[in-house]
Every structure is written in structure tokens, then in C-alpha cells.
C-alpha positions as a Markdown table, in Angstrom:
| # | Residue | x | y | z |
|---|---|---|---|---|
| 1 | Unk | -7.2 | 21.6 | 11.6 |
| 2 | Unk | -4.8 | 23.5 | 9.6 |
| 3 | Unk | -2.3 | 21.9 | 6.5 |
| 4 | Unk | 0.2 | 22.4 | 9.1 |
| 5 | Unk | -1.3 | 21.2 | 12.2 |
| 6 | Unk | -2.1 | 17.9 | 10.0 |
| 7 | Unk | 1.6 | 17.9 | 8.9 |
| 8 | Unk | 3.1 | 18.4 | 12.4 |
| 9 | Unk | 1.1 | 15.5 | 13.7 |
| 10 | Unk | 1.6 | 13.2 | 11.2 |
| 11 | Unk | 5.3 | 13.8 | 11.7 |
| 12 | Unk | 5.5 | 13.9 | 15.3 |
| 13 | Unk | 3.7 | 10.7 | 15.0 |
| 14 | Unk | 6.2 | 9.1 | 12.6 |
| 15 | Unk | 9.0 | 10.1 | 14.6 |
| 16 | Unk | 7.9 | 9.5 | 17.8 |
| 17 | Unk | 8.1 | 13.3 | 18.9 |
| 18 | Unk | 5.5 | 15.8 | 20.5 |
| 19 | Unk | 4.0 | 17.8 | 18.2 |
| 20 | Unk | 4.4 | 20.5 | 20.4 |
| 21 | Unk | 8.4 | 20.0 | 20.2 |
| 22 | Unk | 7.9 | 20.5 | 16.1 |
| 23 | Unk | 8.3 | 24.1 | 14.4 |
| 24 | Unk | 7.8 | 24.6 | 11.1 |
| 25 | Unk | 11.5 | 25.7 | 9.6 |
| 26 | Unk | 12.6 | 22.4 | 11.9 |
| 27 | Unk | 14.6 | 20.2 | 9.7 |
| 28 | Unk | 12.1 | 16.6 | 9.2 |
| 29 | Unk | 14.9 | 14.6 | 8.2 |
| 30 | Unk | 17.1 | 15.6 | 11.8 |
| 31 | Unk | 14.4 | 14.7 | 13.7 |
| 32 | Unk | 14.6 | 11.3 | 12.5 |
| 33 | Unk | 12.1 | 11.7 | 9.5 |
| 34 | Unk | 13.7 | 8.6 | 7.1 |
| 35 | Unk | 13.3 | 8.5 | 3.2 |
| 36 | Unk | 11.2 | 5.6 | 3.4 |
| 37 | Unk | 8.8 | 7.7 | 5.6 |
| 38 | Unk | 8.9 | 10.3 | 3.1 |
| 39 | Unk | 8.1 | 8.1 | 0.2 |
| 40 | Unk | 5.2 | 6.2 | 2.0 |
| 41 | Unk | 3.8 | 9.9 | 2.8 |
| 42 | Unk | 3.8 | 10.8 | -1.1 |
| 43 | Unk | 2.4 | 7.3 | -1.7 |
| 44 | Unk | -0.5 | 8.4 | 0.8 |
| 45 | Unk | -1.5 | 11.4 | -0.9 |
| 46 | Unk | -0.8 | 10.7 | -4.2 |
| 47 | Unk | -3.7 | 8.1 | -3.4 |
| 48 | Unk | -5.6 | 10.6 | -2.0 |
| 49 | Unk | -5.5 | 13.0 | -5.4 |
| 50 | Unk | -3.1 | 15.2 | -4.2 |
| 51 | Unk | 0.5 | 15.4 | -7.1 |
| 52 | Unk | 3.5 | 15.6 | -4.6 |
| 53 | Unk | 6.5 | 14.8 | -5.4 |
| 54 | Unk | 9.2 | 13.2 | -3.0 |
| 55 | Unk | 11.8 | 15.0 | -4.6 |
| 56 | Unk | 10.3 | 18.5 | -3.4 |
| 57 | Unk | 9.7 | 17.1 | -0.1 |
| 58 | Unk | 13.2 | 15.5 | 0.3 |
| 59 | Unk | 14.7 | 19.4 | -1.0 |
| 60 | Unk | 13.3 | 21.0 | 1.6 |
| 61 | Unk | 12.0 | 18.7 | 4.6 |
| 62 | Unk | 10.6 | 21.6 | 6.7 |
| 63 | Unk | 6.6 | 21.8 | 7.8 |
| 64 | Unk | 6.3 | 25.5 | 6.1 |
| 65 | Unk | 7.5 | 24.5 | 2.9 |
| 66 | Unk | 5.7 | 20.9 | 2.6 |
| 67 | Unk | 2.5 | 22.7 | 3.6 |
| 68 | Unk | 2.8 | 25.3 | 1.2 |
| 69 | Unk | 3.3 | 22.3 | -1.5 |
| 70 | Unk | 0.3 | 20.5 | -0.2 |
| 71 | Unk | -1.9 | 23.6 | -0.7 |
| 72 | Unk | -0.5 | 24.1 | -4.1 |
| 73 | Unk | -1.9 | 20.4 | -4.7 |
| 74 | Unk | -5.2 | 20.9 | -3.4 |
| 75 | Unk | -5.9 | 23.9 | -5.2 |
């Protein structure tokens, strides 16, 4: 599974949504994606090693850019 296929189901999940119904450049936080979701998703994988920042998440709340940051953390 892909950074963005991980991303679009943890999401979809979240917000009670199809992943199918998510695109990438789809705004997280219109689709009902809260900042208290947000935050418990950089708690997550801040735990998990990964440095993430809610601030860059909450800047741009889109499944492209988030999965670009979470590569960027990984590598």
C-alpha cells in the first residue's frame, strides 16, 4: 500500500467517507477532517518515529501534500 493509499484510508476512516470518494488535492479539513483529528494523527506518528508537524499538515490539508511530508520523514 502506497503513503497515499495509507493516507486516503485513514482519512476516509476518520471522516466517515469512502475512500474511493477521496482525491488527493481534496481539501481534509471540508470533508470534515477536525483539528483534533489532525493533532491525534501527528501524535500517532510522531510515536511511530516519523517528525511531522501539525502546522504543515493544517497549511495544507490535501492527501498529495501530507504524503509528500510523510516521505520526507521517512527518508
Amino acid at each position: 500500500m502506497t503513503v497515499k493509499e495509507e493516507l486516503r484510508t485513514t482519512v476516509a476512516g476518520i471522516v466517515g467517507a469512502d475512500p474511493a470518494t477521496v482525491a488527493d488535492d481534496d481539501n481534509l479539513v471540508f470533508l470534515g477532517l477536525g483539528s483534533l483529528e489532525m493533532m491525534r494523527l501527528v501524535t500517532k506518528w510522531r510515536r511511530s518515529g516519523l517528525k511531522v508537524e501539525f502546522r504543515d499538515l493544517a497549511a495544507t490539508p490535501t492527501i498529495s501534500a501530507w504524503a509528500v511530508r510523510l516521505e520526507e520523514a521517512r527518508a
